[in-house]
Structure formats: C-alpha cells, structure tokens
C-alpha positions as CSV (number, residue, x, y, z in Angstrom):
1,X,69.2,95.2,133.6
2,X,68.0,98.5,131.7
3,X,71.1,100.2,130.0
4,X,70.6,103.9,128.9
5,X,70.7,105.3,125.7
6,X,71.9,108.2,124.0
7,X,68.5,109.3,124.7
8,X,68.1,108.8,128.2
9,X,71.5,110.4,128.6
10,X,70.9,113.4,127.2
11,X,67.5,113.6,129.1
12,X,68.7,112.6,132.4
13,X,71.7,115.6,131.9
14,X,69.3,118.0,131.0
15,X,67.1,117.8,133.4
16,X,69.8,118.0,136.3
17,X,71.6,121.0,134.3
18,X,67.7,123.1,134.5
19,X,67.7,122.0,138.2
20,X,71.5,123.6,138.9
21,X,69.7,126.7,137.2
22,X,66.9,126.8,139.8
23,X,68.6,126.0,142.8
24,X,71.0,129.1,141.8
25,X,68.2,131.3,141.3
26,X,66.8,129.9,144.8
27,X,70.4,130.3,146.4
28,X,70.4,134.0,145.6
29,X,66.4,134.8,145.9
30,X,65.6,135.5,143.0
31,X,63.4,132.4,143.1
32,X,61.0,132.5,146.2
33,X,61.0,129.3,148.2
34,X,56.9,128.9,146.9
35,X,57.8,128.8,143.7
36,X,61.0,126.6,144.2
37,X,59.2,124.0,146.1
38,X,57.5,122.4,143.2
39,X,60.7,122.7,141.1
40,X,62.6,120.6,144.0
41,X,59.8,117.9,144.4
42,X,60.2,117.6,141.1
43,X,63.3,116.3,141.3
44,X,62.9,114.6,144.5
45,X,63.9,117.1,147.1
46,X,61.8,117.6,150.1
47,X,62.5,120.0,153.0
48,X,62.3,118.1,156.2
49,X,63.2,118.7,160.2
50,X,66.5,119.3,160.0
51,X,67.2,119.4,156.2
52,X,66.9,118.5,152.6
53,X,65.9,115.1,152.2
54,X,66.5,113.8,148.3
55,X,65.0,110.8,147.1
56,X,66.5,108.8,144.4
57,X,64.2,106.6,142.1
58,X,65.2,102.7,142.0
59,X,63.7,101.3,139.3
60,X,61.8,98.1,140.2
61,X,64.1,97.8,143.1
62,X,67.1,97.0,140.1
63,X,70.8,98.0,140.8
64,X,74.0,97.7,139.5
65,X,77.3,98.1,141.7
66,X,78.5,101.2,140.4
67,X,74.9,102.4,141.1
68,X,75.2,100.4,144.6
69,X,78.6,102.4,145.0
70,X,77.3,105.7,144.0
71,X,75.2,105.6,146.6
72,X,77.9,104.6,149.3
73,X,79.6,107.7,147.7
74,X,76.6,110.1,147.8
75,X,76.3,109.0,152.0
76,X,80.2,109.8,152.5
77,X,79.8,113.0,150.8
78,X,76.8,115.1,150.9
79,X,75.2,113.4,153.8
80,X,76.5,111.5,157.7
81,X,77.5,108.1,156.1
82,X,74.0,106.4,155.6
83,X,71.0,106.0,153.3
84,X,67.2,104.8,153.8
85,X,65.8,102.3,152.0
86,X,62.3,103.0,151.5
87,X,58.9,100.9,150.9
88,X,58.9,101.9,147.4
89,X,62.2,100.4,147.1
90,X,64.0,103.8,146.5
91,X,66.6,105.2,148.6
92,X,66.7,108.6,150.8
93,X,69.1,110.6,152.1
94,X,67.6,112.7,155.1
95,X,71.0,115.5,155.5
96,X,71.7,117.2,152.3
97,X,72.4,120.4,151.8
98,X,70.7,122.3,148.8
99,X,73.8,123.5,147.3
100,X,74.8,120.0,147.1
101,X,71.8,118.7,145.2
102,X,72.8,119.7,141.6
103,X,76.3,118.2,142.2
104,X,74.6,115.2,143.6
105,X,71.9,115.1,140.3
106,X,75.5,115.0,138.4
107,X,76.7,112.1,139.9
108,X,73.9,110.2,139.4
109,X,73.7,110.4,136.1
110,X,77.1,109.4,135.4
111,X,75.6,106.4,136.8
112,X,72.2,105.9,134.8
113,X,70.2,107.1,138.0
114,X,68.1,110.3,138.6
115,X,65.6,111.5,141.3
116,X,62.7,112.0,139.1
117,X,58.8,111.3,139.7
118,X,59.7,110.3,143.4
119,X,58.0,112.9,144.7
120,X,54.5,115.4,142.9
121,X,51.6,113.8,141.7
122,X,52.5,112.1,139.3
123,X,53.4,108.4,138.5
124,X,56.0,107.3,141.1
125,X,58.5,104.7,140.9
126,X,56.9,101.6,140.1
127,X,57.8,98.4,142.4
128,X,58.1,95.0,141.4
129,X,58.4,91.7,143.0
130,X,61.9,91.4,144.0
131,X,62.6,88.0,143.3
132,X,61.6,88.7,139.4
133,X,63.4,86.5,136.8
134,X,64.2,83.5,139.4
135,X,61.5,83.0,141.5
136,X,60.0,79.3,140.9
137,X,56.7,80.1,141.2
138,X,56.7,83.0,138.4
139,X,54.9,82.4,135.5
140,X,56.3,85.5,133.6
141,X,59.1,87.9,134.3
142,X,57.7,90.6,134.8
143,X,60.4,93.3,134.6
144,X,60.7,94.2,130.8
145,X,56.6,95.2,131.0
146,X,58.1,97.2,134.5
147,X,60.5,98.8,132.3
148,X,58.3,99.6,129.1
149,X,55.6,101.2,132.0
150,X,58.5,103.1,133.3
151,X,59.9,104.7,129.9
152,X,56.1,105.5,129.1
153,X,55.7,107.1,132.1
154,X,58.2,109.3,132.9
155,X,57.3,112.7,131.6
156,X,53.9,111.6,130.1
157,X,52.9,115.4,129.8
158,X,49.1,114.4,130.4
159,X,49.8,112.5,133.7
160,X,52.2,115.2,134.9
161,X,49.7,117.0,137.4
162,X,47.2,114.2,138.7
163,X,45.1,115.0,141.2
164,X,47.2,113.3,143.6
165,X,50.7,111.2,143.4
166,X,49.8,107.6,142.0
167,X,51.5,104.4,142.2
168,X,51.6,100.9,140.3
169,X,53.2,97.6,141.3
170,X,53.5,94.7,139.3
171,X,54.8,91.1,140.2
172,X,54.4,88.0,137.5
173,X,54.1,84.9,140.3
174,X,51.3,82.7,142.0
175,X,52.3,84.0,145.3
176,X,52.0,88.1,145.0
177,X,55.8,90.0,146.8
178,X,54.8,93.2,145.6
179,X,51.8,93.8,147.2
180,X,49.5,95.0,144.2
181,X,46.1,94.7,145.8
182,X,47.3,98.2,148.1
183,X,48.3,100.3,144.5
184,X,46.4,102.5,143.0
185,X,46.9,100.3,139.8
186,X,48.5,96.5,140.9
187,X,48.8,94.4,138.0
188,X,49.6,90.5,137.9
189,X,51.5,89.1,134.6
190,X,49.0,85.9,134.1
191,X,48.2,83.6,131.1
192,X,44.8,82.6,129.8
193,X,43.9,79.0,129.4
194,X,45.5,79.5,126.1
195,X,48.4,80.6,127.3
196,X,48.5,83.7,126.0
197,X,50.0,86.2,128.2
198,X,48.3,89.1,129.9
199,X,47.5,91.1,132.8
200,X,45.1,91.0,135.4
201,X,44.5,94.5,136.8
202,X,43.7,95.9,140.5
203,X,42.9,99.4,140.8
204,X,41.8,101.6,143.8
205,X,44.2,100.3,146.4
206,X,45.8,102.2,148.9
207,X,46.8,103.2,152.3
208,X,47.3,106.5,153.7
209,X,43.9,108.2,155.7
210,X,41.4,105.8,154.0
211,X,43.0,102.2,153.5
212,X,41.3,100.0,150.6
213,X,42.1,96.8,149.1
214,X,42.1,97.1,145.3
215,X,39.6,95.9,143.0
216,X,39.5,93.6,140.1
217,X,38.8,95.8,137.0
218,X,39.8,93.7,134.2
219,X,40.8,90.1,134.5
220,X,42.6,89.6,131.5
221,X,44.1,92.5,129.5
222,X,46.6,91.4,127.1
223,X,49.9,92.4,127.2
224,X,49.7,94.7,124.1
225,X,47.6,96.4,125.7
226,X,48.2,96.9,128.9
227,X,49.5,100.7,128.3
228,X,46.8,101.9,126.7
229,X,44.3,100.6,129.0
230,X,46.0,101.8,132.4
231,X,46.4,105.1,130.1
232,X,42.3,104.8,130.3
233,X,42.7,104.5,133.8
234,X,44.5,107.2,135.0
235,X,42.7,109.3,132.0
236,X,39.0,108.8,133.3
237,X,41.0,109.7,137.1
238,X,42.7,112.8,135.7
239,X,39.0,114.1,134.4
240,X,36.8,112.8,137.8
241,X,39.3,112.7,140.3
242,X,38.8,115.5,143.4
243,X,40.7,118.3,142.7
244,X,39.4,120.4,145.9
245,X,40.4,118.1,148.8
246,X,43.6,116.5,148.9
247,X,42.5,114.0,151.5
248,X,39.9,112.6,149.2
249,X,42.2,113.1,146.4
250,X,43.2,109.3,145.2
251,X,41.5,107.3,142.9
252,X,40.6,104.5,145.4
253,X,38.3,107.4,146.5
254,X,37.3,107.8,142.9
255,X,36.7,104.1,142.5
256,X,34.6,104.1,145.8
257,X,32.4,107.2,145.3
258,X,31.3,106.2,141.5
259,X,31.8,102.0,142.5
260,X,33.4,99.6,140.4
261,X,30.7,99.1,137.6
262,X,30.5,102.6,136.5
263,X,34.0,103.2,136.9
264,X,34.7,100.0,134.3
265,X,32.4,101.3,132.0
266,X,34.1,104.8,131.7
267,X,37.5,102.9,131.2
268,X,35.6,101.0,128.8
269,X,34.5,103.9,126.8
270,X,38.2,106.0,126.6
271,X,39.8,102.7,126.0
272,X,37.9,101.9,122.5
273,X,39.4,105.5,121.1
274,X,43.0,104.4,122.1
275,X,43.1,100.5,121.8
276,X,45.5,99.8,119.1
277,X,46.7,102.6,119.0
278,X,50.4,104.5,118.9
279,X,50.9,103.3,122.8
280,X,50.3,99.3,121.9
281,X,53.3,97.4,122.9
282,X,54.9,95.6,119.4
283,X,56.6,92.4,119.7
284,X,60.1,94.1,118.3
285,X,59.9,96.4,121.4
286,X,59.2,93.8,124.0
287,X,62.1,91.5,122.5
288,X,64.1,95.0,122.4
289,X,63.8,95.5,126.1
290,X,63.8,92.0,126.9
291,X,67.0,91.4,126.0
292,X,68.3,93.7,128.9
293,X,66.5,91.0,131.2
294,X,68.5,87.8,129.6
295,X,69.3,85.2,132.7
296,X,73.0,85.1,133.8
297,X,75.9,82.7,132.7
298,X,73.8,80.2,135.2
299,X,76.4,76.7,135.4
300,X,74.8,73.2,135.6
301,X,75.1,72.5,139.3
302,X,73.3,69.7,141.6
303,X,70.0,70.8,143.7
304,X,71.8,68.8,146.4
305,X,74.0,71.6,148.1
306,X,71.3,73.6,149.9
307,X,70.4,70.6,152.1
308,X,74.3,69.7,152.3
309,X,74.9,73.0,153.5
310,X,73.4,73.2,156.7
311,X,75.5,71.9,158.9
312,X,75.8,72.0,162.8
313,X,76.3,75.7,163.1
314,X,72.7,76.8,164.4
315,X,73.1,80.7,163.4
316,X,73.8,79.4,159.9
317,X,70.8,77.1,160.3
318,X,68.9,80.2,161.4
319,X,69.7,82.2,158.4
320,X,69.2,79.4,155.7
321,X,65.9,79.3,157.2
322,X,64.9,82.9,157.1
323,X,67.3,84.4,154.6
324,X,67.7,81.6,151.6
325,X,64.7,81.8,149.4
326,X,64.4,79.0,146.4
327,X,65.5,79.5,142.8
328,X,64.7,78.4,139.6
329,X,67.9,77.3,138.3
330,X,69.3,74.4,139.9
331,X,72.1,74.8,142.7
332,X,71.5,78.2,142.7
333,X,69.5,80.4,146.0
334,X,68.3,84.1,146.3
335,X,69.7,85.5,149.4
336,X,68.3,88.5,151.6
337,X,70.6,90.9,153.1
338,X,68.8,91.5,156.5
339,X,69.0,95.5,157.0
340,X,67.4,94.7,160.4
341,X,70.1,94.5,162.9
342,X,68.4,95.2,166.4
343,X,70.5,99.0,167.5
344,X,69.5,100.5,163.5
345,X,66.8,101.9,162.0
346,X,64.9,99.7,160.1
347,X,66.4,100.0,156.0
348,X,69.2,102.2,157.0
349,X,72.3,101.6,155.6
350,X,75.7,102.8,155.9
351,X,78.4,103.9,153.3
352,X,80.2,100.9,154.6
353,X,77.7,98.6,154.0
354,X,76.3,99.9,150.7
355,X,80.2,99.4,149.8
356,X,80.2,95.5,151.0
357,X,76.8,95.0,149.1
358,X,78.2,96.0,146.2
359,X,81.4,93.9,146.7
360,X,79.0,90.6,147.8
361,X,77.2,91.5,144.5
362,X,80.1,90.8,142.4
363,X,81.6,88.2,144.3
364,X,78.2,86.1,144.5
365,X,75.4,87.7,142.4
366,X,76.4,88.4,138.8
367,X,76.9,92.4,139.9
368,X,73.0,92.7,140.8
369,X,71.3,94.1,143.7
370,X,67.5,93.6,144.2
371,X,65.7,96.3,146.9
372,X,62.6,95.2,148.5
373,X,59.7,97.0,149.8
374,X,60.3,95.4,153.5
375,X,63.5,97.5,153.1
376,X,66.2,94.5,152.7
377,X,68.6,93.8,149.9
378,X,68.1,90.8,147.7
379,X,71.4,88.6,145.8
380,X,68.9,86.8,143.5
381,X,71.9,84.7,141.6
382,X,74.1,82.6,144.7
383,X,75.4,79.5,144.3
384,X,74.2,76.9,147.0
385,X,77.9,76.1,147.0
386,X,78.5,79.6,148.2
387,X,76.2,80.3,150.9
388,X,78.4,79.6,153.7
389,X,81.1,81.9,152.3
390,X,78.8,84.6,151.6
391,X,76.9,84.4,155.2
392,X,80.3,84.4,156.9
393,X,81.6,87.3,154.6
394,X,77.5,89.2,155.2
395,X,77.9,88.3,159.2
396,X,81.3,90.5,159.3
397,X,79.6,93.5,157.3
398,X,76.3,93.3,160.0
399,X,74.2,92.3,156.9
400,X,73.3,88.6,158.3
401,X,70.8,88.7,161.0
402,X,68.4,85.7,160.5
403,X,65.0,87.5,161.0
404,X,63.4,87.8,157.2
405,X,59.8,87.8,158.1
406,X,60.1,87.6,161.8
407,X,58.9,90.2,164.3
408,X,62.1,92.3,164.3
409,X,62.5,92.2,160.4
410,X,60.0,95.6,160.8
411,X,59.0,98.1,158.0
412,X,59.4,101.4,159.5
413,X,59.1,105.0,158.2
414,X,61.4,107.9,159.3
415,X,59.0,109.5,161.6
416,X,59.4,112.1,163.9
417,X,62.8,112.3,163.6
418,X,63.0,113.2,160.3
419,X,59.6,113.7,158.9
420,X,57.6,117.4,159.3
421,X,54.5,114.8,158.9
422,X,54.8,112.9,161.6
423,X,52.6,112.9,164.6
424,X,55.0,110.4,166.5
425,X,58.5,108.7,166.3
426,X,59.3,105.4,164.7
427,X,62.8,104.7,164.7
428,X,63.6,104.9,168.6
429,X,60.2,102.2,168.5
430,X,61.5,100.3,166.5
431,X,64.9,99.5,168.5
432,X,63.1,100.0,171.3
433,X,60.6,96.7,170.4
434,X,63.7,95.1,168.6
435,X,65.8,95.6,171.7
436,X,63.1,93.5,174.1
437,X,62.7,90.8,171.2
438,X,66.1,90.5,171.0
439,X,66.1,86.6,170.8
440,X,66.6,84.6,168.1
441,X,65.1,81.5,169.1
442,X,62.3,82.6,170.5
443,X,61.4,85.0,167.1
444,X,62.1,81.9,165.4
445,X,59.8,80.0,167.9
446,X,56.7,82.2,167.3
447,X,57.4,82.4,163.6
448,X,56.6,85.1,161.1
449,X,54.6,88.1,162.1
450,X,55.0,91.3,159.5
451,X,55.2,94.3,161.9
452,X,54.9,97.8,160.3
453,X,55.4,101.3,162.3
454,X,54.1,104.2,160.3
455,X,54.9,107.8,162.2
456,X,51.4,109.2,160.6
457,X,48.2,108.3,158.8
458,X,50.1,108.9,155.3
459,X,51.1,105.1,155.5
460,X,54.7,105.2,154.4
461,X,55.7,101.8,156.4
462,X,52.7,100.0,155.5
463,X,50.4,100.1,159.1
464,X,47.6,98.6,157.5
465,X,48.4,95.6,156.0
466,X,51.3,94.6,158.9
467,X,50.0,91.7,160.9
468,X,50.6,93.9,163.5
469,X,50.4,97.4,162.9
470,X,51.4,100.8,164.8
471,X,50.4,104.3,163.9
472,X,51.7,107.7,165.7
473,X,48.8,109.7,166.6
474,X,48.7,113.6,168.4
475,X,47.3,113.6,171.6
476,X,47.0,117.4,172.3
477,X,51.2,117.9,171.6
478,X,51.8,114.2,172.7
479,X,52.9,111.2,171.0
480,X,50.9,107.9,171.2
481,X,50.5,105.0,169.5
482,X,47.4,103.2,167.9
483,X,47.7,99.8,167.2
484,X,45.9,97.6,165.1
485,X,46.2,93.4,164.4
486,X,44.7,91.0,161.4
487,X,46.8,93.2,158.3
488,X,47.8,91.2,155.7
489,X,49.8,92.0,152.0
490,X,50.3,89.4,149.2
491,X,47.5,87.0,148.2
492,X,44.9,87.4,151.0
493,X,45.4,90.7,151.5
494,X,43.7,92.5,154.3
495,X,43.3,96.0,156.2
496,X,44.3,95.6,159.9
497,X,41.4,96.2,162.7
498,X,42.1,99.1,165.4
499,X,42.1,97.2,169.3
500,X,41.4,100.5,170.9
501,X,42.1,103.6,172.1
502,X,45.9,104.3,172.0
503,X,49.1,103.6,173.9
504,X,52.2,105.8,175.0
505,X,55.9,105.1,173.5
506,X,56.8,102.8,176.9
507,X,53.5,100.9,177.0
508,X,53.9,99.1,173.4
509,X,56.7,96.5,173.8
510,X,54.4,95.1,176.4
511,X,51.5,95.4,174.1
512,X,53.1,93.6,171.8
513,X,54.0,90.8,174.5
514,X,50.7,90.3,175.3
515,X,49.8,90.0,171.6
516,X,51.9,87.2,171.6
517,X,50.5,85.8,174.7
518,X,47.0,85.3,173.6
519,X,48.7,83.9,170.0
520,X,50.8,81.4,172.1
521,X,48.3,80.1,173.9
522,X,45.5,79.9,171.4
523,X,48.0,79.0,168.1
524,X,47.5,75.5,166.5
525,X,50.7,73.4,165.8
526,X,52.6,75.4,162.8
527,X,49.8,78.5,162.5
528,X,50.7,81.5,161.7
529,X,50.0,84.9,164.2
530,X,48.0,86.0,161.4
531,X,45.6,82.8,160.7
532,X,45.3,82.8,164.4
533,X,44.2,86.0,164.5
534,X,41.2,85.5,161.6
535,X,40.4,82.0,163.5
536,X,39.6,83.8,166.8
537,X,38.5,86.9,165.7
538,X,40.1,90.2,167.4
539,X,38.1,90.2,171.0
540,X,40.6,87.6,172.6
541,X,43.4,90.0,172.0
542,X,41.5,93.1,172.7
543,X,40.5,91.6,175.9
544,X,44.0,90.9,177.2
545,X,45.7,94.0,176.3
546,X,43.4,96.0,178.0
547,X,42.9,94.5,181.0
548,X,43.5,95.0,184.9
549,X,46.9,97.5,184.8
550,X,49.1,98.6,187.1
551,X,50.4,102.3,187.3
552,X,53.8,101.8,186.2
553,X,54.3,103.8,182.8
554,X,57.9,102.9,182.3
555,X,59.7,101.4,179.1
556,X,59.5,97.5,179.4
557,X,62.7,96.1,180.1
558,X,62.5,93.2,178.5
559,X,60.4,90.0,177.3
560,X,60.5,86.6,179.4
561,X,60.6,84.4,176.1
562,X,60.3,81.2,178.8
563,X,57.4,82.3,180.5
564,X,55.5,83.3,177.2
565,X,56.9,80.0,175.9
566,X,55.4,78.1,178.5
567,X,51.7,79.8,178.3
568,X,51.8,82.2,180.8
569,X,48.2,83.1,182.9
570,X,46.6,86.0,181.4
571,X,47.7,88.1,185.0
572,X,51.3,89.3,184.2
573,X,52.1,93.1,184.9
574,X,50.8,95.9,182.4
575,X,51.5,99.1,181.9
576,X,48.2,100.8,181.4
577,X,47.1,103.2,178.5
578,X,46.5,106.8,179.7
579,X,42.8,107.8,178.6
C-alpha cells in the first residue's frame, strides 16, 4: 500500500498542529462556534446528538495494522470502545470530546492517517472496489490511479469550495463492487480493442433527496488523461453548479438540468485547454506509485484446498459459502469479516475486534485490511489451507457470522441515535429486523437480498439502490418508515420504487416478511429477490403488504421460517400502517 513521504509528513503534521491552534482558540472563545464549524469539518469533526463525531479518511478502503491498531487505540481512548465503519469505507467515532481531537489528529499521523476532506464540499474519500489487486475478474488494478486521484485531490485549491461535497469511486473489474453508477464521477479501469488501457467515465450519480443513476460521458478516456478530464468535469460544475439551493446543489442536478449532450460538450471545450497538460499522468509516475501496489510473496499452492476444505461442519459450510470470495492466485481466497452479528449495529466495531483484525491480518493476510462500502472487513491474501483456522480463530472474536449478502448482512447509517439529521432511528431497526431473521438456514434458503436503512433522505446507508430499502421519514414529531423494493448497485444498477405510504418502527419486520412471502411463492428455481421483483413488476408486493390488517401495532415477535418456506396463503396477521 501507499507509504508517505517526507512530504506528506510534514503536510499531514501541519495541518493537525493549525487545528490544535483553532480548537484552543474555540476552547477559550475567542473563536465563535460559527466560525469554528467550518475549521472542524474541515478536518472531519462534526457536532452531533450527544457529541463530537470525527471521521477519519480510509483511503480506498486500504489499511495497515498499525493503522488497524490505531484505531482500536483511538476507541479505548477518546471514545466507549467502538468505531463505525461507514459506506465510504471510512471510520467514525460518534463520542469524542473536542479537547481530545488535536491529540487524536496527532496520533493519526504517527500512523500515515488524517481526517481530511471527509467532511465540506469538497472531494471526499474516494472508494474503490475492495477486492482490488486479486479479484479474478479485474482487468486492471485499479488502486495506483485511486491513489494518483487521491494525491491530486487533496488540497486542489480550485476544488476546495464546490458547490456541494462530491464523490468518485472507481473499481477496474467486469462485475462493478464499488458502485460507480451512484458517484458523482464513477469510473471503470477498461481496455480498448487494442488493449490500451483507459477509463470509462459515469458522472451525475447520486443518492441523497433526488437519486439518479450516473451517465456515460466518455467511454474511453485514456489513462493519461483521466486527471485532466475529471479536472474538466468538476471545473464546468464549479462555474454552473447551484450555488443558491443546497438541495439542488450536486452535479447530477447539473447534469439533469443542462442534459447530457450539452454538458459533454462544455467538458469538451475546458478539456482542449488542459489536455496534455502539467496534470497528465507520465509513465515514471504510474510505475512510481505502482510499485506500492506490488502482489505479496504469493507461494505456489494447489487450487484443490477450497473444495477439500469444506468438510461436514455446516456453519463452516455456511461461511465458505457467504464469506470466501475467489482469488487470482491459486490456493489462495479473499475472506470477509462479517461486522453483522445480529445484537450490533450494522459496521460497528469494538476496540477488541479492531485488535483481532489486525492480529488475523498478520497471521493470514500479508498485514492488510480491505474496508468495504457494505461496512465489513475484507483479508484479500488467505491461504485455502488456512481457512478453517482463521474461521475458527474469526468465530471466537464474533467476526464470523455467515450472512455476506444475505438479508441481515444490512448497510445502515447511525440515525437517530447519533445523527442531528435524522428523521428516524436505524440502529434499534436494524437488530430489531436481524433479531426476527435470526436464522441461518432460512437466510441462506431465500438467498441474497441487499437491505439498506437510511435514518433520512441524505442517503448515507444507500436506500435507493438496496433491493429492499427503508427511509425514516417525520410524521408531525413521529418516526416512520418508507419503504421501497427493485434497488439495485453494481452492473444493473437501479433506483428502488416507493410501495406506499409509510409504516411505524413495529410494523416493518412484518413488512419485510410479507416481502418475502410474495418472493417465495412467485421465485423461479435459483432467482434472485431482486430478478423476481423486475419479472413481476412491484403491484404483487404492493398488493400483499397492504392488505386486510388487524389492529395490533406491536413489534413482531418473530418470523415462522417453515410456514414462509412452505408458501404460506396470502391471509397471515398484519399489523396495519397508521394513515
């Protein structure tokens, strides 16, 4: 991975020595708190519920274990023993104290990490595919042009105050992980048909108020120039861009109001002033930061021991199924650590844990940790031979459970508990619906469903493109819940469809069970919730969910997994939506 230089150093320890300056200033008033707070999200810090919460920029979801450790360090310290891992594969802690902050800045220097650009609008952290470098289907790694995009845009003085905050994702496989087609710039590493390297480039994605899928703008840029002409991009946005409304702030809006042809053509015309110029990427710079990206001391080792592996134990057999992902290098797996354990909040993580990832890391994985945007840990470099050591050694720490991509392996934002956004809570929704799904056979039964809980319309857990998605709303003071079905990320990405009016914190786990109702009983053998739901269309659903209730309005105890199993009439209980 990316090693600072004497550069970086001295940047990194600057910036957190002017920070210590402000917060002192702020400490004893000379500083108002309106003229602090853009020095704070500057550096991360935003004032939430109960406190500071400081968000700390992971780099393409890339970690070392001293960085790993830091963290575990950072949770004993300054905050109550856990982090959040968020969908822009950063981490957050929600309990700090501003006196703390500069100390904690400190710290993560000393360990090549800083909390710039994850908050302001500017260019945020920019996410990556996680299984970069080993995935079989990549064409191109795609984490030295992560890195180059990184270095170029952190501090870019013109891009410093955008109209709104603006984010890139970039992933160099056939099958898309990083879920470019919902950034406000997605790029895909491909090759032309002679095989020249490049990128194709997305732009006007995005969730939030108003979600869009992005749009081709260029299907072949090549790699030289892929700076310069995002630099066109976000130029043209910087000048037209809505300065005056913050909800029609993002360049997706941009991108819709002028359309696609008109917007190319102004990219077009800034991009023949800067093409070739001082921001073209030379050959001696990509080998330069390539060469932080070399492969591990991979051994020659049999494809055999994956298969040989799974042996009578049916948990094991459950995680190799959900939790062992295909490499490139013979005898060799990517693992996911499953954050998901029904009782915690979805990507939370404690000291503890951060500790025994790092330790797994170097036992297994070369001393590399890989965060992903579903808020799970990845150990990209495991022996086959290794697995069942490492799932009995991940089982102990609580970092095993063998739902990867099932219903209870749920994105979820901090919501109401933490967030001054928030309309609603997510976290007691989450264990609540994990808690009445608890069943590992039957999640593996109905397969992989993506379900994403934002707390409000700002999008942080994804809503939109969940195959199931749930939004907090305000009902005159109240909390309820909208949710939608047909969401989709990756290759056929897709904006999820609204069933109706909303539901109350105890109605949705039986929302969600008669979801799966109307799937079971309509699914063809080995389809997907999500193929089901574009075969049928969204009445079917719609049409069970809302109909004849009772006037019970109590949390759902539980799900019958037999009687769904066995295609239960479409006349079990239901607790009804207040209107």
């Amino acid at each position: 991975m990316y090693r600072y230089d004497q550069y970086d150093h001295k940047l990194i320890e600057e910036r957190a020595a002017q920070f210590r300056d402000q917060i002192s200033r702020r400490l004893s008033g000379e500083l108002p708190e309106d003229e602090f707070r853009i020095l704070r999200l500057q550096n991360g810090l935003y004032m939430q519920i109960h406190a500071y919460m400081l968000r700390i920029a992971v780099p393409y979801g890339l970690l070392n274990t001293a960085q790993v450790r830091m963290f575990a360090h950072i949770a004993r310290k300054y905050d109550r023993d856990y982090g959040h891992f968020t969908t822009r594969q950063n981490i957050q802690f929600n309990w700090i104290k501003l006196q703390d902050a500069a100390d904690i800045l400190d710290d993560l220097a000393s360990v090549e990490m800083h909390a710039i650009q994850t908050s302001g609008n500017c260019i945020r952290n920019i996410t990556c595919d996680e299984f970069a470098g080993v995935a079989k289907d990549e064409l191109v790694d795609p984490r030295p042009y992560a890195e180059i995009l990184r270095q170029w845009s952190t501090f870019h003085p013109e891009f410093a105050f955008l109209p709104r905050k603006f984010k890139f994702s970039i992933t160099g496989a056939t099958d898309d992980r990083a879920a470019i087609a919902v950034h406000d710039i997605g790029l895909a590493v491909v090759k032309n048909s002679a095989g020249e390297v490049g990128f194709r480039v997305l732009v006007g994605g995005g969730l939030g108020r108003t979600p869009v899928i992005g749009t081709e703008i260029c299907a072949f840029v090549p790699w030289q120039d892929v700076i310069t002409y995002v630099e066109s991009i976000l130029r043209v946005y910087n000048q037209y861009g809505r300065r005056d409304n913050i909800y029609k702030a993002r360049i997706k809006i941009l991108v819709k109001a002028l359309g696609i042809e008109e917007f190319r053509r102004e990219v077009e015309a800034d991009w023949q002033h800067t093409r070739g110029g001082a921001c073209t990427i030379t050959v001696e710079e990509l080998n330069r930061v390539t060469a932080f990206f070399q492969p591990p001391a991979y051994e020659k080792r049999p494809d055999t021991e994956l298969a040989a592996a799974q042996h009578d134990n049916r948990a094991f057999a459950n995680w190799m199924q959900r939790n062992v992902k295909p490499h490139k290098i013979p005898g060799y797996a990517a693992v996911v650590l499953s954050l998901k354990k029904t009782g915690v909040a979805p990507g939370d993580t404690t000291a503890a844990q951060l500790d025994a990832i790092a330790e797994l890391a170097e036992r297994f994985s070369f001393g590399e940790v890989r965060v992903t945007h579903m808020q799970n840990v990845v150990l990209a470099d495991v022996k086959q031979s290794e697995l069942t050591v490492l799932w009995l050694a991940a089982k102990e720490r609580g970092l095993a459970t063998p739902n990867v991509g099932l219903l209870t392996d749920m994105i979820c934002c901090p919501g109401g508990d933490f967030c001054t956004l928030a309309n609603a809570r997510s976290i007691p929704l989450a264990k609540a619906i994990a808690e009445c799904f608890d069943d590992i056979d039957f999640l593996h039964d109905i397969g992989e469903i993506d379900l994403n809980i934002s707390g409000c319309v700002n999008a942080c857990a994804h809503h939109h493109i969940g195959h199931i998605g749930i939004l907090g709303v305000d009902k005159d003071g109240e909390e309820w819940y909208q949710i939608s079905i047909g969401g989709a990320q990756g290759n056929e990405a897709s904006i999820g469809k609204v069933i109706g009016r909303s539901f109350t914190f105890g109605q949705v786990p039986e929302v969600l069970a008669r979801l799966l109702q109307v799937y079971i009983e309509h699914r063809f053998d080995d389809e997907r919730f999500i193929d089901t739901v574009h075969r049928l269309g969204y009445a079917p659903f719609k049409t069970y969910v809302y109909a004849t209730p009772v006037e019970d309005d109590k949390m759902l105890a539980g799900v019958d997994y037999e009687l769904l199993k066995a295609g239960a009439p479409y006349d079990m209980p239901y607790y009804s939506p207040r209107f």
